[in-house]
Structures are given as C-alpha cells and as structure tokens.
C-alpha positions as CSV (number, residue, x, y, z in Angstrom):
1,X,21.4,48.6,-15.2
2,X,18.8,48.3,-17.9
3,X,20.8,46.7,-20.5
4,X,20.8,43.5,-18.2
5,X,17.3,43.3,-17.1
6,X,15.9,41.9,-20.3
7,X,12.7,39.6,-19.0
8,X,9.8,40.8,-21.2
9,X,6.5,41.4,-19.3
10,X,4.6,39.1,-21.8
11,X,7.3,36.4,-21.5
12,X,7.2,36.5,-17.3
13,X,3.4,35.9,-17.4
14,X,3.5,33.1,-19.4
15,X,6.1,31.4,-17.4
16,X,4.3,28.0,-16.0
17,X,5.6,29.2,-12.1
18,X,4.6,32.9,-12.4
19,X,2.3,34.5,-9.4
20,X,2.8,38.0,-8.1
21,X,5.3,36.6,-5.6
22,X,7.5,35.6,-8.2
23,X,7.1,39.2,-9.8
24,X,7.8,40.8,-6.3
25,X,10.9,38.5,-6.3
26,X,12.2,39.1,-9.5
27,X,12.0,42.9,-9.3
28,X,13.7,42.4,-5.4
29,X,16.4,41.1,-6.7
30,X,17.2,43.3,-9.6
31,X,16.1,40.3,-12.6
32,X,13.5,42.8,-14.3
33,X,13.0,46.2,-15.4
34,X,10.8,48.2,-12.9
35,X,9.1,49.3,-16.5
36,X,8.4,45.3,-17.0
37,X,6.9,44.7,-13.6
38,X,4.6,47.8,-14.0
39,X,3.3,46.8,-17.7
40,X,3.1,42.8,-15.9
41,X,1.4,44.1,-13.0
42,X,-1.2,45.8,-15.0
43,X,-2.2,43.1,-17.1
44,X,-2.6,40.2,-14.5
45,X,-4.8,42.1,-12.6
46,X,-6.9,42.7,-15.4
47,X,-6.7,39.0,-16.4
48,X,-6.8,37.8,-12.9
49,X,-10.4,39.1,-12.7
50,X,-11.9,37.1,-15.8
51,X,-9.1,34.9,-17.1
52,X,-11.6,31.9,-15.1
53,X,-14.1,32.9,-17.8
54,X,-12.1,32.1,-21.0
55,X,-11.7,29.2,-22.8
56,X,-8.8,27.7,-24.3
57,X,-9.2,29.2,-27.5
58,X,-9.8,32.7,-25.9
59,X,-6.6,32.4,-23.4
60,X,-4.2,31.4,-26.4
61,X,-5.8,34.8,-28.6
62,X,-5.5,36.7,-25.7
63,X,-1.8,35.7,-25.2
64,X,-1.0,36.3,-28.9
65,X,-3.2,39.8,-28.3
66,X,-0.6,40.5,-25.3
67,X,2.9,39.9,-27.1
68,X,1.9,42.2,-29.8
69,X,0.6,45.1,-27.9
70,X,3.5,45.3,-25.7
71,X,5.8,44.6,-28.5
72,X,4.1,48.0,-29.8
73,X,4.5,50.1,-26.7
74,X,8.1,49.5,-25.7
75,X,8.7,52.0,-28.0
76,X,7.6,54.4,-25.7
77,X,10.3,53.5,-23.7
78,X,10.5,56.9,-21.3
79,X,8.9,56.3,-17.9
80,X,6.7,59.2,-18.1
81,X,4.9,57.4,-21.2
82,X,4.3,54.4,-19.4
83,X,0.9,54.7,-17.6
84,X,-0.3,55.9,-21.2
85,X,0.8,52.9,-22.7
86,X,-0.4,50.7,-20.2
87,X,-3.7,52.2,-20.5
88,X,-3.5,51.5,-24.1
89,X,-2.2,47.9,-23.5
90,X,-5.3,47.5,-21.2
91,X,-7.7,48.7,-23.5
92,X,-6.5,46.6,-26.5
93,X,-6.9,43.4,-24.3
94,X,-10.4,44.2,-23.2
95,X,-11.0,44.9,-27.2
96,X,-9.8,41.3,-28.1
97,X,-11.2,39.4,-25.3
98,X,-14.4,40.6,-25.8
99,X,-13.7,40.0,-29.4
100,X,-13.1,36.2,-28.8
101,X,-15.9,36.2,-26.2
102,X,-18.0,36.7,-29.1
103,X,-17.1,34.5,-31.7
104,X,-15.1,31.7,-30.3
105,X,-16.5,28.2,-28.8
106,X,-17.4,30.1,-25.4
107,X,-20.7,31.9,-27.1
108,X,-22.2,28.7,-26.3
109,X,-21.4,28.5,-22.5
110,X,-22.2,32.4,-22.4
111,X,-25.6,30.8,-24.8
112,X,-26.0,28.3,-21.2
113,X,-25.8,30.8,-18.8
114,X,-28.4,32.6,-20.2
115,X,-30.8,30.1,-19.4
116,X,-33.0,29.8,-16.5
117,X,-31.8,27.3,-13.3
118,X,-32.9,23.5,-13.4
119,X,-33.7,23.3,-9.7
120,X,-36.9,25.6,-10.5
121,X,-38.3,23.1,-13.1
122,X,-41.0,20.4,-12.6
123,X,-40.6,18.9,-16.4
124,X,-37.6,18.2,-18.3
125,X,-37.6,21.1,-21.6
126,X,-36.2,21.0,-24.5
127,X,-35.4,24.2,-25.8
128,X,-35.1,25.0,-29.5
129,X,-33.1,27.6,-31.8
130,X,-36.5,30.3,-31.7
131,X,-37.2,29.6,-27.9
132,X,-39.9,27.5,-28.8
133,X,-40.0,25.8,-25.5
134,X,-40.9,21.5,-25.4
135,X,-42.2,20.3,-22.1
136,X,-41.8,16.5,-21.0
137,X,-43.6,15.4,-18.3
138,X,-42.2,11.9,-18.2
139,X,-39.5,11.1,-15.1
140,X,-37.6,9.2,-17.5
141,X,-37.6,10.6,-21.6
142,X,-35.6,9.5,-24.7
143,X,-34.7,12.5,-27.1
144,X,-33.4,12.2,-30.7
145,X,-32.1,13.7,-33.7
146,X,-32.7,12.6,-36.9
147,X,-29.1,13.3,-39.1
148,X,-30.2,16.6,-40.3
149,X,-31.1,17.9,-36.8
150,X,-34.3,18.9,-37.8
151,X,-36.8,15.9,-36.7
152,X,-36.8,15.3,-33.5
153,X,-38.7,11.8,-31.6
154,X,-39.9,12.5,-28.1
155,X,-40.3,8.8,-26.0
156,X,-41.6,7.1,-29.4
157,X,-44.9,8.9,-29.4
158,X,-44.4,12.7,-30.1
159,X,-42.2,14.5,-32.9
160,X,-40.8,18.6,-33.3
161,X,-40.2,20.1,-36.5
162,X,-37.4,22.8,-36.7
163,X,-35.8,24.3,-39.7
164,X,-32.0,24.0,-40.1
165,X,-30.0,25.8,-41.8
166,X,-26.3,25.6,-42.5
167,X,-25.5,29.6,-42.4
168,X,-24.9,29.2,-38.6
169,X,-25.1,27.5,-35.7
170,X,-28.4,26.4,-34.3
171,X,-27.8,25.5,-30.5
172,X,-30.9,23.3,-28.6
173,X,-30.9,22.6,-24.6
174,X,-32.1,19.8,-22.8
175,X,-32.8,21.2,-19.5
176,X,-33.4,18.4,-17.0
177,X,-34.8,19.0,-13.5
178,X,-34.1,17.3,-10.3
179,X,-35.7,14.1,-10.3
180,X,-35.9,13.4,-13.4
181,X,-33.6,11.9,-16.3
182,X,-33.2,11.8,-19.7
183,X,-31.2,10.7,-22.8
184,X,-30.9,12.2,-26.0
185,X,-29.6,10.9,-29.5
186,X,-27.5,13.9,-30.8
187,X,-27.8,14.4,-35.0
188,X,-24.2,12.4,-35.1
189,X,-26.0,9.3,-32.9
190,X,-23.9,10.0,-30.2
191,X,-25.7,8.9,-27.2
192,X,-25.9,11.0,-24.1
193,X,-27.9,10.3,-20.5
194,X,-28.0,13.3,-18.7
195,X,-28.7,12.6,-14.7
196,X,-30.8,15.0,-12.6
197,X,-30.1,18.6,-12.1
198,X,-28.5,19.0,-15.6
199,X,-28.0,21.3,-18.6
200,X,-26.8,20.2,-22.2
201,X,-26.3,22.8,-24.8
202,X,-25.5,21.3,-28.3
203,X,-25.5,22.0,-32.0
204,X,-29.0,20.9,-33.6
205,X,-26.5,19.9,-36.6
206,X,-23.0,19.9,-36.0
207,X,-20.1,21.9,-38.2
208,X,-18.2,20.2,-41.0
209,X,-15.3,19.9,-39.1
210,X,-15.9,19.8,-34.8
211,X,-18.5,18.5,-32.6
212,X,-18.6,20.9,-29.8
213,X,-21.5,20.8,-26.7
214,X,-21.7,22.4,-23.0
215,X,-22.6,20.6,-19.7
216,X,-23.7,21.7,-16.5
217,X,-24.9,18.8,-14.3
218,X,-23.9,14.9,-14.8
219,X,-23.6,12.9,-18.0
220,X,-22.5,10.1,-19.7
221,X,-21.2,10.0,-23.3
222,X,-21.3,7.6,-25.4
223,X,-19.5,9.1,-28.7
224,X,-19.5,7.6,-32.1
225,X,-16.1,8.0,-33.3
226,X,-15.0,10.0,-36.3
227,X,-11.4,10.0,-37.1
228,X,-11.6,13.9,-38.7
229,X,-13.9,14.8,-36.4
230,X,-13.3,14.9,-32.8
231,X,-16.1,15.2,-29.7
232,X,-15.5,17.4,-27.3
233,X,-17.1,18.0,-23.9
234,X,-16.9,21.4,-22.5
235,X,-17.4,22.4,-18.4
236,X,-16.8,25.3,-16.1
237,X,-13.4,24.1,-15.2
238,X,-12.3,21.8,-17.7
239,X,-12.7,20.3,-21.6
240,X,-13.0,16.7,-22.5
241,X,-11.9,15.8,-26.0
242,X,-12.3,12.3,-27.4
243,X,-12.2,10.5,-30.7
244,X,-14.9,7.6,-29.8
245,X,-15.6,6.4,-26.7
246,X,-17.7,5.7,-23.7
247,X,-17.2,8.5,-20.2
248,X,-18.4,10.2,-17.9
249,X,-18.8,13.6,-16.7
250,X,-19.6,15.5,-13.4
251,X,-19.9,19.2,-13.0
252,X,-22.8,20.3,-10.5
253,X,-22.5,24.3,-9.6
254,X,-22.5,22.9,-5.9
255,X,-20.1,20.5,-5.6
256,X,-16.8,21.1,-4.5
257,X,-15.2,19.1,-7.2
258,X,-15.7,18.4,-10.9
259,X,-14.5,14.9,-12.6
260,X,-14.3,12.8,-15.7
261,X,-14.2,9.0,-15.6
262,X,-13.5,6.9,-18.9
263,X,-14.8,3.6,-19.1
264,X,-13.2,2.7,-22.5
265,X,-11.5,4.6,-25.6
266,X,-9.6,8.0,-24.9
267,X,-10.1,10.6,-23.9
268,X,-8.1,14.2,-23.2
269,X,-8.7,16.5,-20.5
270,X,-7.9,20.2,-21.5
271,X,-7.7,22.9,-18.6
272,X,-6.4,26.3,-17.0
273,X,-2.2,25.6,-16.5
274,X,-0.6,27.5,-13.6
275,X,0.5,30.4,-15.9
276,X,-2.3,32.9,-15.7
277,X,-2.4,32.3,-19.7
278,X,-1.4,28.7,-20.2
279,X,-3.1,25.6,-20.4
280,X,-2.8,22.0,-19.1
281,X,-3.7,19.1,-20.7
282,X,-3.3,14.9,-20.6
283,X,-4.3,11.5,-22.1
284,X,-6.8,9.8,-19.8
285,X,-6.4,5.7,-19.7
286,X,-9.6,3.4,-19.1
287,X,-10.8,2.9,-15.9
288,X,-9.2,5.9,-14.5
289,X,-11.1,8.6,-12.8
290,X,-10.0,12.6,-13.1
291,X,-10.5,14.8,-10.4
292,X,-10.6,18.3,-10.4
293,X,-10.5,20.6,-7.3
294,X,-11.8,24.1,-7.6
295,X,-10.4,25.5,-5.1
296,X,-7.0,24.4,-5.5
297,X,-7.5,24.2,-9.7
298,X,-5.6,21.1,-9.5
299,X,-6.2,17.7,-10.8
300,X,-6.0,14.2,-8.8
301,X,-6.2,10.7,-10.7
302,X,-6.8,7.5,-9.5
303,X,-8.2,4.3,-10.8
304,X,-11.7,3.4,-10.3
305,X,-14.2,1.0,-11.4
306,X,-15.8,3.2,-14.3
307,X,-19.0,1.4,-13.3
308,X,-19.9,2.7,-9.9
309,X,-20.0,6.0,-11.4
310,X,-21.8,5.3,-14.3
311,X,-24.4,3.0,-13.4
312,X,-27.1,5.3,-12.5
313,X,-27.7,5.4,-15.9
314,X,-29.3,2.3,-15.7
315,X,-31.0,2.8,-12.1
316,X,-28.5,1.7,-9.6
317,X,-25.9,3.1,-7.3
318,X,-22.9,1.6,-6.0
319,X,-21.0,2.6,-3.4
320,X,-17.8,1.4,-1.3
321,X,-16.8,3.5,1.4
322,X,-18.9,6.1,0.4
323,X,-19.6,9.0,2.9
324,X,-23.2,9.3,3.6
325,X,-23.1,13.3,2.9
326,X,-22.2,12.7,-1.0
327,X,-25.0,9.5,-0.8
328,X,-27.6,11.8,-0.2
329,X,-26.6,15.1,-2.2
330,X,-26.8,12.2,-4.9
331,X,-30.1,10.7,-4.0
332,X,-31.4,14.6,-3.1
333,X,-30.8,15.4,-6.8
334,X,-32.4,11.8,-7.7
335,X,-35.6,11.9,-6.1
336,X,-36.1,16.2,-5.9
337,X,-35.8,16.0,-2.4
338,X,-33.9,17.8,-0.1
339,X,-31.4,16.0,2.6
340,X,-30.2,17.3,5.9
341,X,-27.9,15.8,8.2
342,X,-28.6,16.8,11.6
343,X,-25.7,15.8,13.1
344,X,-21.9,16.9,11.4
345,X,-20.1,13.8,12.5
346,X,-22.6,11.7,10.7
347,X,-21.5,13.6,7.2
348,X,-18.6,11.4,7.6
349,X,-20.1,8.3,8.4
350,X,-19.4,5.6,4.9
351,X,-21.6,3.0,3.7
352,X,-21.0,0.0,1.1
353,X,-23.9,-1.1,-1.1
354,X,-26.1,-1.0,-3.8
355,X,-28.6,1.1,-4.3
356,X,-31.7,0.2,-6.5
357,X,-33.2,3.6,-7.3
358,X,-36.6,1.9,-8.9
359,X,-37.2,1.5,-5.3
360,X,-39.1,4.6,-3.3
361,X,-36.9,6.8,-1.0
362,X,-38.2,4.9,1.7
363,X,-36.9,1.9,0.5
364,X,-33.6,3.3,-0.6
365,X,-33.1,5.2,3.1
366,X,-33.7,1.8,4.8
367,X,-31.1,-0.1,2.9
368,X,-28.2,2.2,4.1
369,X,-30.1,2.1,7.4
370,X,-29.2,-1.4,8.4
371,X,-25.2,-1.0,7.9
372,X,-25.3,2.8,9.7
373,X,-25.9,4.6,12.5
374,X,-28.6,6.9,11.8
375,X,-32.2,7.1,11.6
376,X,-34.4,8.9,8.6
377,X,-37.7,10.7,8.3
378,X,-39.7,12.0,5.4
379,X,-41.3,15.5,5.7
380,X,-42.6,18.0,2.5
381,X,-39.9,16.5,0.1
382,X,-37.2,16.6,3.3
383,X,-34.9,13.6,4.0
384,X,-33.7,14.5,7.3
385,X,-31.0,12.0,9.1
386,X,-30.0,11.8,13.1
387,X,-28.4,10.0,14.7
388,X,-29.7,6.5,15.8
C-alpha cells in the first residue's frame, strides 16, 4: 500500500486547489499516506491561523522552511515517531516565520500597526524616526522631502530637521484624520495625496535597490519611474508594484472591499493564491479598476473611468449610479462627520452627479437631494437621512 501513495505533505499544500476537503478526499480514496495527511493536517492549521498576516516574501520562506523540515523528518518514518516529528516540524515553522516577521518588508506594516487609530485625531501628524511627533492644523497640507530625506517643507512656511543615516531604515508616518487631506513629496519626488482617514508609512530615504511604503486609508500615486528601481504599494490584502505611473489605491479597515485603479503606466497586483502558500499575481491595463473582496479573497476587474475615483484629489466627486450608502461613508470620512441612513431600502437608493466638496455639507446633501428620495438633517457632526 505505501509504496503507491507517494503525494508529499509539502507538495499537497502547495497545490493551487488544495482545502481540507481535498485532503479528506484524497486520503478517502486511498491517493495519500495516512502519515502525509497527518504531517498536512498539522501544518495548515498552524498556517491557517496567521498565513493572512504574511507577506509574499514571508509565505515563499515559509514554504522553502516547510519542504526542508519535512524532507528532514520522513526519516522517522515509524508511526509512533510521528507526533514527535510533527511537533518538531511545527516548532521550526513558528521559528522561521517569526524569523521573516522580523526582518522582511512586513516589519513595516507590523511598524503601522503599532500606531495609534486616525479616527481619534483632530490634526493631521507627521511622525518621525525618534517619535518626535509634527502637528498640522491645516484641512488641506503639502509635505515634502528634500532627496536626502532629512529636510522636510511643511505648506511653504514651516521646515523639520531629522538626521539620516544609511545604516538602516528610518520609516516616517503621515497620519491623516477624517476630514482632512494631505499630500506629501516622498525623498524620490514621488507624489502621493492621501484622502481622509489614512495612514502612510514610508522610508525617510529609500534603499539602494527598492522603494517600499504601507497604506491604510485611500491614496493616489503618482510614481516617478526608475527602471532598477521599482515602487511598490503595500495593503492588508494586496501589493501594488509599478515602474512609473499614475493609480490609485483604496484600503479602509471598514470597507468590505479593497481596490486599485490605474489611470496610466503599469501596474502589478501581487496577492494571497488559493494555495494556503501560493501567491497570485497580474498586469493591470489603464483605465481598469481591480477589485478585491475580503471575504471571498478574490479579485473582480472591470473598466472604469480612472477619473471618478481619483478626482477627489482635486475636490470633486463623481458618481454614476452610485448607491447613496457608499456616497455618504465617502463624504462621512470627508467632512468628519458621521452618516446614518434611517431607512435600509434607502442604502440602495443610486444617484448620478457631481459633487463639489469646497461646498459645505449642506450644500453637498442638497445636491443629491434634488435627484433622490430622502431628506437630510445636521445634528453634533450627524448626517442623518429618511426618507422623503
């Protein structure tokens, strides 16, 4: 019997199809050695717990990590060895996932995550490598970096001094509160406008040889292209690499979905495969919109005018067919103000228009008024709709 059930643990969990019905299956119907499904069995649901927590980088280590500790233990090929070894085999993936944790690209999402919530703040901060903290008071600011990464110009008028040093990375944050927005000049002169309710960690002065930075909110990217050098973008559920090029980015904690748009140039979206250990990855073409679903972990493209989603940017929203619950999670996060639909059926209701958000919330709630069905009221930073 066992010299025809040859499918490797390691080799069954990188398969592209694999889930635990497809383990159940195989061992069923006789395809896999009960030793295999055991030692399988034992590492996804290790991995099943944090593998949403790794990067790239960290799943591919991880994977190497895998093949060579079981390659190690199937010596210990009796039975009664086996919950040893898959103790061992446990242990050494902790060892190097923690390992890569550490040291890989993912120190600075960990770096993020350490930082306090933008919904609490009144001014947008800047904060740099000693936790020096820079308040701006200013609804709308302009950040930027000198080349060295050590100057940095506040709206014209006001200028921080930090020391930079090439031994290792120095990561800055522009936190950026609801209601406010902001765009920074990275050292490189890429240009970035970060929209309310967002989080950029970057390097003050990027490596020799990648530009890396984190994003927890809604950007867009304007990236000055070096051919050795290539930008990349990471989120919770996805990367964005690009060689030069102008796109956007979306990633709020509460939405349901995550999304990249290009409006020119390339870009290439990096994410989690169906394998518990692979990874997924393709070329996005202008004026296409990526969208990812979190629940699902699955993306959706479609083409778009790149436009609509990028215009806030410059103080204006479009919308066509929009539903009026994602209109005013938008404009909630615009103006700091909270909005509650009464009325469930009017979540659904759309509205086609433009949006000039110079204007006051007043203003802006009467425009969609006259093509919908609802009426608005302003209470203690509350937008509240009903029905008309």
């Amino acid at each position: 019997m066992h010299n025809k059930l040859k499918t490797p643990a390691e080799e069954l969990l990188a398969d592209e199809n694999f889930s635990e019905g497809l383990l159940s299956q195989k061992e069923k119907d006789g395809t896999i050695d009960p030793s295999e499904v055991l030692v399988a069995q034992t590492i996804y649901s290790f991995l099943n717990t944090s593998v949403d927590s790794l990067t790239e980088s960290e799943k591919e280590a991880t994977k190497n990590q895998i093949r060579s500790s079981v390659r190690r233990l199937r010596i210990r090929k009796q039975l009664v060895w086996l919950s040893v070894a898959a103790t061992f085999l446990l242990a050494s993936i902790i060892t190097s996932v923690g390992y890569y944790k550490i040291n890989s690209r993912n120190a600075m999402a960990i770096f993020a995550q350490t930082l306090t919530t933008v919904k609490s703040d009144k001014d947008t901060r800047i904060i740099l490598q000693n936790g020096e903290e820079v308040l701006i008071g200013k609804k709308q600011s302009q950040i930027k970096y000198d080349s060295k990464g050590e100057n940095i110009i506040i709206n014209s008028d006001q200028k921080v001094v930090q020391k930079i040093t090439t031994a290792k990375s120095v990561y800055n944050t522009v936190i950026v509160p609801y209601g406010k927005r902001s765009q920074v000049t990275l050292a490189d002169g890429t240009k970035v406008w970060l929209n309310s309710g967002s989080k950029l960690v970057y390097p003050a002065l990027f490596a020799k040889n990648k530009r890396e930075v984190y994003l927890e909110g809604e950007a867009v990217f304007e990236v000055l292209h070096m051919d050795d050098k290539p930008f990349v973008v990471s989120v919770k559920d996805f990367e964005v690499k690009d060689l030069g090029t102008v796109f956007e980015v979306s990633a709020y904690e509460d939405d349901k979905y995550s999304s990249a748009v290009l409006e020119h140039g390339k870009i290439e979206l990096i994410y989690s495969g169906n394998s518990i250990l692979s990874k997924g990855k393709f070329a996005m073409n202008p004026g296409t919109m990526a969208v990812y679903d979190r629940n699902l972990k699955t993306f959706e493209q479609k083409q778009v005018d790149p436009e609509k989603y990028m215009s806030w940017r410059e103080g204006y929203l479009t919308f066509k067919s929009e539903k009026l619950e994602n209109i005013l999670r938008k404009l909630g996060r615009y103006y700091n103000m909270e909005a509650i639909i009464s009325d469930n059926q009017l979540k659904n209701e759309t509205f086609t228009g433009y949006l000039d958000l110079k204007n006051s919330p007043e203003e802006v709630l009467a425009i969609i008024n006259e093509t919908t069905s609802i009426k608005y009221s302003i209470n203690q930073e509350k937008i509240i709709i009903n029905p008309k």
